[in-house]
Every structure is written in structure tokens, then in C-alpha cells.
C-alpha positions as CSV (number, residue, x, y, z in Angstrom):
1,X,181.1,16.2,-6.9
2,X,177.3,15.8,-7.0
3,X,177.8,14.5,-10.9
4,X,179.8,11.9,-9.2
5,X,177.3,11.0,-6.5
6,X,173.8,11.4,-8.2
7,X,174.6,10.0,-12.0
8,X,175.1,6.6,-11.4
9,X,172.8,3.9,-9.5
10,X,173.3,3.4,-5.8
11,X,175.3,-0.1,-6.0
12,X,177.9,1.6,-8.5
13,X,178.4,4.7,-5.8
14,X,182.3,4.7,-5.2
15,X,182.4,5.3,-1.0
16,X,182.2,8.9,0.1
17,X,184.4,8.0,2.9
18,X,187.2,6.8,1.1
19,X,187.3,9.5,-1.2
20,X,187.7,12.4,1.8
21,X,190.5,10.3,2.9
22,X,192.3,10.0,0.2
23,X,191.6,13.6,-0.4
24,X,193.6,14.1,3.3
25,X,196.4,11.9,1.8
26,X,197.2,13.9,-1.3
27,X,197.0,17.1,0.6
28,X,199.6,15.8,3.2
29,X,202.5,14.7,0.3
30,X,201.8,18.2,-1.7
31,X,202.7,19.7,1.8
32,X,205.3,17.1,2.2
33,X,207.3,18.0,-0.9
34,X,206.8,21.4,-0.5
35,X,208.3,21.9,2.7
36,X,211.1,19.7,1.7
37,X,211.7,22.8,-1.2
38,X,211.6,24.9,1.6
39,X,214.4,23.5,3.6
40,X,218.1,25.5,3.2
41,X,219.2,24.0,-0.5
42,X,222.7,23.4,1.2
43,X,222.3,19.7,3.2
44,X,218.8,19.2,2.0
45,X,217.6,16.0,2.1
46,X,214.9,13.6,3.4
47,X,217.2,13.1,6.8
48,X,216.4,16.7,7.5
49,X,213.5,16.5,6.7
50,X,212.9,13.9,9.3
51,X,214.5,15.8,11.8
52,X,212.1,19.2,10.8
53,X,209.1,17.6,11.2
54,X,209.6,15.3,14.1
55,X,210.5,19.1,15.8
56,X,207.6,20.3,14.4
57,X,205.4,17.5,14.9
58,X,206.8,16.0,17.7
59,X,208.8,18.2,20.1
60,X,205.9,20.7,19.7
61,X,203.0,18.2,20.5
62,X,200.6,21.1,22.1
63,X,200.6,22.9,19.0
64,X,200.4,19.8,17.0
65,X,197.5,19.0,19.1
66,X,195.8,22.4,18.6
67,X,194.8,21.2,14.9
68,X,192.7,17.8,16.2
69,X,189.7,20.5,16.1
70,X,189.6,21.6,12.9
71,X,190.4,18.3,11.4
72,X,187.2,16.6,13.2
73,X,185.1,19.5,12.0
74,X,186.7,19.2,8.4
75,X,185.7,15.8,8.0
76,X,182.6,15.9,9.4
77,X,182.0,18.3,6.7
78,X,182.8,16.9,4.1
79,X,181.4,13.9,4.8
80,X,177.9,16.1,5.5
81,X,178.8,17.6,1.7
82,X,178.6,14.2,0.5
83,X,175.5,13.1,2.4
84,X,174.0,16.1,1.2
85,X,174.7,16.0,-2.6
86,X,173.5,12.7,-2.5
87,X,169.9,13.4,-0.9
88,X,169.5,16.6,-2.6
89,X,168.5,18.0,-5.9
90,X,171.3,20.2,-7.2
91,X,169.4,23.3,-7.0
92,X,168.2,23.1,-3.5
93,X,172.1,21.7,-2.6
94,X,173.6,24.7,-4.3
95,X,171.4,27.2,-2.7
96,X,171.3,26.3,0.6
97,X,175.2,25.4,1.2
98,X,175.6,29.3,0.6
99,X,174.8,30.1,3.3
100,X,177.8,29.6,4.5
101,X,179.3,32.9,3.7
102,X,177.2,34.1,6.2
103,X,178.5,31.1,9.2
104,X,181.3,32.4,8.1
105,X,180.8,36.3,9.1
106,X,179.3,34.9,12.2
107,X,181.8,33.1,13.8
108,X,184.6,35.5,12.5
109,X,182.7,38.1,15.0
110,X,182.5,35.9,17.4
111,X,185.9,34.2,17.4
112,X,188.0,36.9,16.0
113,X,186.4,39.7,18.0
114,X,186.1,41.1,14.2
115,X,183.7,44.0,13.7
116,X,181.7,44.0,10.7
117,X,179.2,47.3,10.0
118,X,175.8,47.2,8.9
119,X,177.1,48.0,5.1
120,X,179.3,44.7,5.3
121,X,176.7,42.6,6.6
122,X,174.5,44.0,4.0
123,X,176.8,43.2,1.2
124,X,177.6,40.0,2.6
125,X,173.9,39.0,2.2
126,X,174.0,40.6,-1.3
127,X,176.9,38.1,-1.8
128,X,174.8,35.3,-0.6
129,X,171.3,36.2,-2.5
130,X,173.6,36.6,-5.7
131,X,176.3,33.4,-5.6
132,X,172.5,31.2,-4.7
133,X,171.4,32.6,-8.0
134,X,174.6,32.3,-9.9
135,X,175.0,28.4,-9.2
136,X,171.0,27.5,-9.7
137,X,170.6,25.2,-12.8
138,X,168.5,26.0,-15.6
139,X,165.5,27.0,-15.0
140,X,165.4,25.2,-11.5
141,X,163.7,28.4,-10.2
142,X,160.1,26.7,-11.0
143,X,161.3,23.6,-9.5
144,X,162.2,25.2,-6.0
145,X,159.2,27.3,-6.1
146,X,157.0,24.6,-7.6
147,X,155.7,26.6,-10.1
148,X,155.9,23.7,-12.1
149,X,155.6,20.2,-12.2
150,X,158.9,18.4,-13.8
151,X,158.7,15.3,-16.1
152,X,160.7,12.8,-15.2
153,X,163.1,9.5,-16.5
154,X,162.3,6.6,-15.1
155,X,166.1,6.9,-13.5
156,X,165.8,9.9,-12.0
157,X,162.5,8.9,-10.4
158,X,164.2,6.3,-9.1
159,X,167.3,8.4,-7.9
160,X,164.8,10.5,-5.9
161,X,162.9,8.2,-4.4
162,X,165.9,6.7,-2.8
163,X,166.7,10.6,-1.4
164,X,165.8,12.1,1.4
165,X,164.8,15.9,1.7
166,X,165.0,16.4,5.2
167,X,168.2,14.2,5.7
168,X,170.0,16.3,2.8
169,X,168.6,19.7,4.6
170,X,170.3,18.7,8.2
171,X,173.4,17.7,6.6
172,X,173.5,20.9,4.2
173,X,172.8,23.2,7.0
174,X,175.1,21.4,9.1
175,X,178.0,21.6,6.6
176,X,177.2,25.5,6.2
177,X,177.8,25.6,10.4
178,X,180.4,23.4,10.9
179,X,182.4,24.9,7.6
180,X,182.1,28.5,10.0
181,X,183.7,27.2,12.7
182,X,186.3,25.5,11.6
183,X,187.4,27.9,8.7
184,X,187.7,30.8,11.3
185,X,189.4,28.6,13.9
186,X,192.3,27.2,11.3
187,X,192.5,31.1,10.3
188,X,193.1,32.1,14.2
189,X,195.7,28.9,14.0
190,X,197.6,29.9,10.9
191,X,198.3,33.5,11.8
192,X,199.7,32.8,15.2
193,X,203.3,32.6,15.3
194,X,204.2,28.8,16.6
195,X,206.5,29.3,20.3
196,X,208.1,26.5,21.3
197,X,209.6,25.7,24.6
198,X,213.5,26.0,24.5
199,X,215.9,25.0,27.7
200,X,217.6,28.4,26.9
201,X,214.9,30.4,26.5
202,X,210.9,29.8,27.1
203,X,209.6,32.5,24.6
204,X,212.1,31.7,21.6
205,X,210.7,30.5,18.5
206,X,210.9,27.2,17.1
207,X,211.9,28.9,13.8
208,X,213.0,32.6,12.3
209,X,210.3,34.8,11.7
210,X,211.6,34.1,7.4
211,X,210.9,30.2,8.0
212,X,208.0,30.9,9.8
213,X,206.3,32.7,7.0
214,X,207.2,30.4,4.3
215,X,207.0,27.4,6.4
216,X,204.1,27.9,9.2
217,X,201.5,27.2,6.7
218,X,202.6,24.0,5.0
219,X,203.3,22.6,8.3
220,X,199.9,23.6,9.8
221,X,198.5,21.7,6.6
222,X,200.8,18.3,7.6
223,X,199.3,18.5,11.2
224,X,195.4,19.5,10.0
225,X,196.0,16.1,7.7
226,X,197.4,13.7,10.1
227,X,194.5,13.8,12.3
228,X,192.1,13.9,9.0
229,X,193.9,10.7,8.3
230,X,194.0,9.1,11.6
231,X,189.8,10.2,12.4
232,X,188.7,9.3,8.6
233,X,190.8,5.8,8.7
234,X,189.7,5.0,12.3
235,X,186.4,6.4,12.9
236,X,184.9,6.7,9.4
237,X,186.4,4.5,7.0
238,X,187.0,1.9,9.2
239,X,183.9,1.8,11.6
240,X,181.0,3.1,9.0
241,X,182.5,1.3,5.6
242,X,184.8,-1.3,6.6
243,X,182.7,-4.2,5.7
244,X,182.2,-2.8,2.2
245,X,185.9,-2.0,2.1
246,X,186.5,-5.3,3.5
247,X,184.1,-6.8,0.9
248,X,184.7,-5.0,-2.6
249,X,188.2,-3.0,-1.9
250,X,189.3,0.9,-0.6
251,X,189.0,1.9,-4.4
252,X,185.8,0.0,-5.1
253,X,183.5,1.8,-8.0
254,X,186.2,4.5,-8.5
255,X,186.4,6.5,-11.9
256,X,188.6,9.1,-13.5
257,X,185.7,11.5,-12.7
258,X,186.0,9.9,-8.8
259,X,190.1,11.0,-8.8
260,X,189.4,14.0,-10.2
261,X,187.0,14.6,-7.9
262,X,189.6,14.5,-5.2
263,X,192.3,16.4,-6.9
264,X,190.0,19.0,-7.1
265,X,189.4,18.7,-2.9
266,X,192.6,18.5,-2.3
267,X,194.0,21.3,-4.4
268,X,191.0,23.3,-2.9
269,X,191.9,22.6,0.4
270,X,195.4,24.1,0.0
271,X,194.5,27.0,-1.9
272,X,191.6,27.7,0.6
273,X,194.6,27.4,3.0
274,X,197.1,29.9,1.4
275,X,193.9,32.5,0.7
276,X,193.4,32.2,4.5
277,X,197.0,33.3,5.9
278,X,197.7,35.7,3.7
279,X,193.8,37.4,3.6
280,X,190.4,36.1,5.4
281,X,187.8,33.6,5.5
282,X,185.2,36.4,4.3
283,X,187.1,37.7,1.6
284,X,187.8,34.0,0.7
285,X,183.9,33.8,0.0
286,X,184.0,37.0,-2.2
287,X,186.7,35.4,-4.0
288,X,185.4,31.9,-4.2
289,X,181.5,33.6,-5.6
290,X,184.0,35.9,-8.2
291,X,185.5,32.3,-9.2
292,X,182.6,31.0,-10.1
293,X,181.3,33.6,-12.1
294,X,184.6,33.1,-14.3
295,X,184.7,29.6,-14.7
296,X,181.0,30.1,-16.2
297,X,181.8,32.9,-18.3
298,X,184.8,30.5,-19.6
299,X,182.6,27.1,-20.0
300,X,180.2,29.7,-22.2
301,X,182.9,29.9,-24.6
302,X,184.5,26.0,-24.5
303,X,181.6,23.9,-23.6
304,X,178.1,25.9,-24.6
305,X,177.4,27.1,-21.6
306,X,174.0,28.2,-21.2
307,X,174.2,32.0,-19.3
308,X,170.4,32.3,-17.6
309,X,168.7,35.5,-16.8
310,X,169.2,34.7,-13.8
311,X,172.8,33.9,-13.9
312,X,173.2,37.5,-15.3
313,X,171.0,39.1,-12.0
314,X,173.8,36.6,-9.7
315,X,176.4,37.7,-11.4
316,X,175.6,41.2,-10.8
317,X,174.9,40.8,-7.3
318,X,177.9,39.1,-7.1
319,X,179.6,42.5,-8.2
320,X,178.0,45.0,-6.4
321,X,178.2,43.0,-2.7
322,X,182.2,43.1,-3.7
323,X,182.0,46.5,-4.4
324,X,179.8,47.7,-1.5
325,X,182.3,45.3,1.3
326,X,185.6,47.4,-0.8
327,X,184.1,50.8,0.0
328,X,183.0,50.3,3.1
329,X,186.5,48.8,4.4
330,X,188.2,52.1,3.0
């Protein structure tokens, strides 16, 4: 994402906005299709369909409406990300948005009455210390210690002077907050079973407890998406970019590296969602570190990946904080 953002001079930046909505819109017709496979195979079809989701949607508006929180927090995130990747070098970025494991943790405490010892919140600052070393650039240790002054290309000089430290801090920081919240709220969200209110019977289900489990989820997707939709097209899109939309077009200084970009969101946003219902948010971030550490290991072999000393320290860190949480849940 920041490749996307920080490579290229200001007045060739495709809009931030647009790209988080689209995002939203790719995420919503995955979830689309794959509730459609989900339906009974005998009478399938895009009538039934209809008729599933306007019950879904529709006849169960308060827990349709339950999602509007997330989605605000969601966008306002990744919007942050955006502002953030723009303003910041990528080793201060990388660092600093890690500390969202640890948002994370918080808020699970304190909105899922979790209980996390001494030895997990150890190993989930272990986790933290070693995924900020893991994701550093090259050598970008004497840059954010300034050991070292840094020669510069006349356009990166340039790229920099048009950042801002302290606005990329806030919005980093932020991000790291608002990513807590919301990823512990959607995980309260998706592992409560949906009532719906029946003439027959108040406390029946809208579905069987097998539709539920293979449905629930997707459906919770559709709803987090229609409000990321309706608040990014309103609200962001429209109000803060519509005269350049208006001006240049929706898809204005777009790229394949721009699509991919999103794909990449969006696929993230559903995996993050599956990892969620079936495990945690703070085992998602031991997972997401371990990820990381793999995809590195496997650019070293395709693309000459350059392993640091202190990608090795990370890495290890990395281990051991997944190995000290382990032991200390058994």
C-alpha cells in the first residue's frame, strides 16, 4: 500500500478514498456469491436469494443496524492507514501501527470481560517488540535512531518535504486505537447467535443453528459493507473528494499496482473475518506477525530478499511470544 502512496508524485496519487470503497464493494459481491452457494442446492436461485437477505437485512433491521459501528470505525481506519502511509517514512509507519496488537489485548479485556495473565501480556509485548523489528527496512534502525544522517534523491527530498511527521503520528496511533475497538466489537458481533422476532415465537431463530454457522458470518460481512458503502460514498468520497471525482473520474490515476492493492484489502478483510469467528482478535495478531515472517522467508528465495540481523532477532521474538501465550493458555 505505502509503494502505492509514496512512489509516485502527489498529482499522480490515485484517491485513497475511492480505493477503501471499492475495497467495501468487492468484499460485499465475494459475500454475495458465497451465500448464494450456501443456499439449499434444490430451488437455488437469485429469487431466494432476494428473499434471504431482505429477511436478513430487512426484517432484522436491529441487528442489521448493530454493524453501523464497526463500519464507521473500519473506514475511519483505513482511511487513517492511508493518511498515515502517506506522511510517514516506512520505518516509523511500520513500527508504530504495531502497536496494535496491544489495542487489541486492551479492549478484548475490556469488552470481552477476557482475562489475560501477566505471562500473556508479556508475550504479547514480546510479539509487538519482535513483529516492529521484523517489518523495519534495511538498515532503517540508524534512520529512526538518527544515528545517521541519510543521503537523499532530489525526489524523495521532495516526497518528504510534502509529509508531515506529526500528522502521520496522530493518524498511525489513531488507526492502532480505533483498529482495537472495532476488531473486538465485530468479534462480540459474529459470535452471537442472530434472534429474530417471530409472531409464533419471540426467542426463535431466524435460522437453524447449521445455517447459522455457515451462514452468520458471510451475512455479518454483507451488513459491515453496506454501511462501509453508504458512509465512504456519502461522507468520504462524496463530501472530501467529490470535486476531484467530479473533475478527473472515480478511477482517476489508478494502476494494476492500485487494484491489487484492493484485492489484497479486500481478501484481507474476509480472511481477518473468518480468523475472527472461528479463533480471536489476539491470536489473529500472532498469526498475522507468523505470516509475515513467511512471506519474507519466501520473497528470500523468489525475489532476493535481503534477511537483516535484525529480521533474524524479530523473527525469533516473533517465536518465542507464540510460544510463551501457547504455554501459558494450557
Amino acid at each position: 500500500m505505502r509503494y502505492t502512496r509514496a512512489s509516485v508524485p502527489a498529482d499522480k496519487l490515485y484517491l485513497a478514498s475511492t480505493a477503501v470503497l471499492m475495497s467495501e464493494v468487492i468484499k460485499t459481491l465475494v459475500c454475495l456469491v458465497v451465500v448464494y452457494r450456501l443456499l439449499p442446492s434444490h430451488g437455488r436461485s437469485l429469487r431466494k436469494l432476494y428473499n434471504f437477505l431482505y429477511r436478513e437485512l430487512v426484517v432484522n433491521w436491529k441487528e442489521t443496524i448493530k454493524l453501523a459501528l464497526p463500519a464507521i470505525l473500519y473506514l475511519v481506519q483505513n482511511n487513517l492507514q492511508y493518511v498515515a502511509a502517506t506522511n510517514l517514512d516506512a520505518a516509523t509507519f511500520q513500527v508504530t501501527y504495531q502497536l496494535k496488537i496491544l489495542t487489541t489485548a486492551f479492549f478484548s479485556v475490556v469488552m470481552l470481560d477476557r482475562r489475560l495473565s501477566k505471562t500473556k501480556w508479556t508475550a504479547l509485548a514480546i510479539l509487538t517488540a519482535g513483529i516492529a523489528l521484523v517489518v523495519l527496512p534495511k538498515d532503517a534502525i540508524h534512520q529512526l535512531l538518527g544515528w545517521e544522517p541519510v543521503a537523499l534523491t532530489e525526489q524523495e527530498a521532495n516526497k518528504i518535504g510534502n509529509q508531515s511527521n506529526a500528522k502521520g503520528l496522530i493518524s498511525v496511533l489513531a488507526a492502532c486505537v480505533l483498529s482495537g475497538i472495532a476488531g473486538v466489537y465485530f468479534e462480540k458481533i459474529v459470535k452471537t447467535a442472530v434472534p429474530h422476532k417471530d409472531a409464533s415465537k419471540m426467542d426463535s431463530f431466524l435460522y437453524d443453528a447449521d445455517q447459522a454457522a455457515k451462514i452468520q458470518l458471510w451475512i455479518r460481512n454483507i451488513q459491515l459493507s453496506m454501511f462501509s458503502v453508504l458512509l465512504g460514498g456519502v461522507f468520504v468520497v462524496g463530501l472530501q473528494d467529490g470535486p476531484a471525482i467530479w473533475r478527473d473520474g472515480f478511477f482517476q490515476n489508478y494502476s494494476i499496482m492500485t487494484w491489487i492493492v484492493i484485492l489484497i484489502q479486500a481478501g484481507g478483510g474476509l480472511i481477518v473475518g473468518l480468523v475472527v469467528r472461528y479463533a480471536d482478535n489476539i491470536l489473529k495478531g500472532f498469526a498475522t506477525s507468523i505470516s509475515i515472517i513467511l512471506s519474507s522467508l519466501v520473497s528470500y528465495w523468489l525475489f532476493q530478499f535481503e534477511v537483516s540481523v535484525l529480521f533474524g532477532l524479530g523473527a525469533l521474538l516473533v517465536v518465542y511470544a507464540t510460544y510463551l501465550y501457547g504455554s501459558s493458555s494450557n
